[in-house]
C-alpha positions in Angstrom: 83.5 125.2 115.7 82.2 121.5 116.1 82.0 121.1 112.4 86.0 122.0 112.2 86.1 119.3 115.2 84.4 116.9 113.2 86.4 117.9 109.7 89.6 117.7 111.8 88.7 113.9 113.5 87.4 112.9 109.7 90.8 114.1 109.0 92.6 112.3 111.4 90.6 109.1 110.8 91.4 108.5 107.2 95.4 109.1 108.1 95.5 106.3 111.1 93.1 104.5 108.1 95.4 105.0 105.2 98.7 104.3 107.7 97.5 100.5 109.3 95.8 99.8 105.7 98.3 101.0 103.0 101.4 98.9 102.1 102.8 100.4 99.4 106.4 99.7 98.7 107.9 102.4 96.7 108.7 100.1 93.5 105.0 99.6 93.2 104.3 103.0 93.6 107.1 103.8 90.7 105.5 102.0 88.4 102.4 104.0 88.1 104.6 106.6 86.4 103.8 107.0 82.5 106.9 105.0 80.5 106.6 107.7 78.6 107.6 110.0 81.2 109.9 107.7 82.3 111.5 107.4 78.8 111.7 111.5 78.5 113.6 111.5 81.5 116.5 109.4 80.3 116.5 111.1 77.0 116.4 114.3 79.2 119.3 113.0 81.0 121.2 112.0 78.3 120.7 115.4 76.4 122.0 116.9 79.1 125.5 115.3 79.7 125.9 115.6 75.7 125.0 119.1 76.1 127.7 119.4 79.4 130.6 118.1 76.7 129.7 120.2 73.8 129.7 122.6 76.0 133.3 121.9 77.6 134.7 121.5 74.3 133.7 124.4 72.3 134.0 126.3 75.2 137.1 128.1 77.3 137.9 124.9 78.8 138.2 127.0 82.5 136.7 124.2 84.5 137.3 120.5 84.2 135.1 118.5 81.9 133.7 116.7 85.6 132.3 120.2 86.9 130.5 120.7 83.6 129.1 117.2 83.5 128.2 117.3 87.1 126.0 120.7 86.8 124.3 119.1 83.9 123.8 115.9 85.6 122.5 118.0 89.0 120.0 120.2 86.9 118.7 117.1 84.7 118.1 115.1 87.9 116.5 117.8 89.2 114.1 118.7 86.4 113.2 114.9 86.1 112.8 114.5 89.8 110.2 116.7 89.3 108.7 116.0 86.0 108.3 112.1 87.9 106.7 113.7 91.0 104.2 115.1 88.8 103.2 112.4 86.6 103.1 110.4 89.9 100.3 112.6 91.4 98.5 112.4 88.0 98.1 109.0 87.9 97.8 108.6 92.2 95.1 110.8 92.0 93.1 109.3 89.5 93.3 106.1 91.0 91.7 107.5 94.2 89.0 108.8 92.4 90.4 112.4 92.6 90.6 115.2 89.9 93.5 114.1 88.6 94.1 117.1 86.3 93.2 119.9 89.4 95.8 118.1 91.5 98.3 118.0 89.1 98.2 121.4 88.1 98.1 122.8 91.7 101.1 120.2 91.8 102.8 122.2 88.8 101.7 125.7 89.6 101.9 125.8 93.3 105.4 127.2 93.8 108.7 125.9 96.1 106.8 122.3 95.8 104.2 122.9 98.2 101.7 122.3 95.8 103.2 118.6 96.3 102.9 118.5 100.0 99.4 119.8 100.0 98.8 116.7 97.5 100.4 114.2 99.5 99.0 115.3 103.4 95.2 115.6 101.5 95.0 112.4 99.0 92.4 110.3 99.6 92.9 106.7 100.8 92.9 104.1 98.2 89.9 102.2 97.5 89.5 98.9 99.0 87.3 95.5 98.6 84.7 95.1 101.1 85.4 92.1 103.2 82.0 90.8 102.8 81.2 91.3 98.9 84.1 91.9 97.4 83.0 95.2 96.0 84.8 98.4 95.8 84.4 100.8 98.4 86.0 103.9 100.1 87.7 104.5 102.9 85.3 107.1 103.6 82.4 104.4 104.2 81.1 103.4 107.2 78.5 100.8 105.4 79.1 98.7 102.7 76.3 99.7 99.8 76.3 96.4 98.3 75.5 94.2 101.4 75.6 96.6 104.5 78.5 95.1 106.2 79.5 97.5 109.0 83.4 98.8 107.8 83.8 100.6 111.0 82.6 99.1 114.1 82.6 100.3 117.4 82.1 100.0 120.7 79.0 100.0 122.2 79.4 101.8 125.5 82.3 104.3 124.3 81.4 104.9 121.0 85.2 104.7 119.4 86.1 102.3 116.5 87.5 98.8 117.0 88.7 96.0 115.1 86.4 93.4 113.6 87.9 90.6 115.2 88.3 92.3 118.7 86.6 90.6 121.9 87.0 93.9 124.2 87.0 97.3 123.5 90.9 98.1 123.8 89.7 101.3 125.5 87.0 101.1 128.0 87.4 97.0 128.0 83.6 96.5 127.2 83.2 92.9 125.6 82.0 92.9 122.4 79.6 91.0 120.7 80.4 89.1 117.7 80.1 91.7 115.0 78.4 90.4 112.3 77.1 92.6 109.0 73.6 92.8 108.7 71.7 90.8 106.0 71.4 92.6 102.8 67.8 93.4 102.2 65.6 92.7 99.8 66.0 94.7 96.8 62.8 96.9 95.1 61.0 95.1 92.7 61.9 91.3 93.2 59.7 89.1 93.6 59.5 87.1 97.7 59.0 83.3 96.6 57.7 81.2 99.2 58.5 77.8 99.2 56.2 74.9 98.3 54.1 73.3 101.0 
């Protein structure tokens, strides 16, 4: 039961994580989409209301040429809607260093779109530069592996995570030292030069 606790609070960490870290702004996110895929849903589109016509004229001519035109343009919407949802999760997935083709097809495959959901509640958080290096890391680390610097720091008395730049614990009001990153240590194999007396 405590390692469901602990999957649970991992869980819950990377959300609050990916919700005060994250700023996407949805025409940013848009154009991660293929322009391929974007392109096939226009022509898709397009196809579609020519089809609608053809099909009002050579047809009984019932129903007005707008119902025709508007089931074509609610279907194609619809089909591309999707077919954009799913070339989104390709390319969201791989750049969070996920199986890109598992979660797509689940995406696919996974019927009345909760394939999608699953997706979008489990994605990882994107990678980010460490604040010390500059290298990439994940959200998941607690350590920097290129100099050590401490990503998540917390309190000393309560244990929870607090800001770098806090002076008191916002939860048991402990005063915090300055929270520095260790030094990066020496690496195998080089050479220690003393300097000259």
């Amino acid at each position: 039961m405590t390692e469901e606790k602990q999957r649970v609070k991992e869980g819950v960490r990377l959300i609050r994580w990916r919700m005060g870290h994250e700023k996407t702004r949805f025409a940013d996110e848009f154009r991660i989409i293929p322009r391929s895929l974007k392109r096939l849903t226009i022509t898709l589109f397009i196809v579609g209301q020519v089809a609608a016509q053809v099909a009002y004229f050579y047809g009984s001519k019932k129903d007005p040429l707008a119902a025709y035109v508007g089931v074509a343009a609610g279907g194609t919407l619809f089909i591309d809607l999707l077919l954009l949802l799913f070339g989104y999760v390709n390319r969201d997935a791989k750049r969070r260093e996920m199986n890109s083709t598992l979660w797509t097809l689940l995406a696919i495959f996974v019927p009345y779109g909760i394939g999608l959901i699953v997706y979008f509640l489990r994605r990882e958080p994107l990678p980010y530069n460490c604040p010390g290096c500059g290298a990439i890391v994940s959200a998941r680390f607690n350590f920097c592996p290129g100099c050590k610097r401490d990503l998540r720091p917390c309190c000393p008395q309560c244990m929870r995570e607090v800001r770098a730049g806090d002076n008191y614990c916002p939860y048991c009001a402990q005063e915090l030292a300055t929270i520095k990153s260790p030094p990066p240590e020496q690496k195998t194999g080089q050479a220690i030069v003393q300097p000259a007396e």
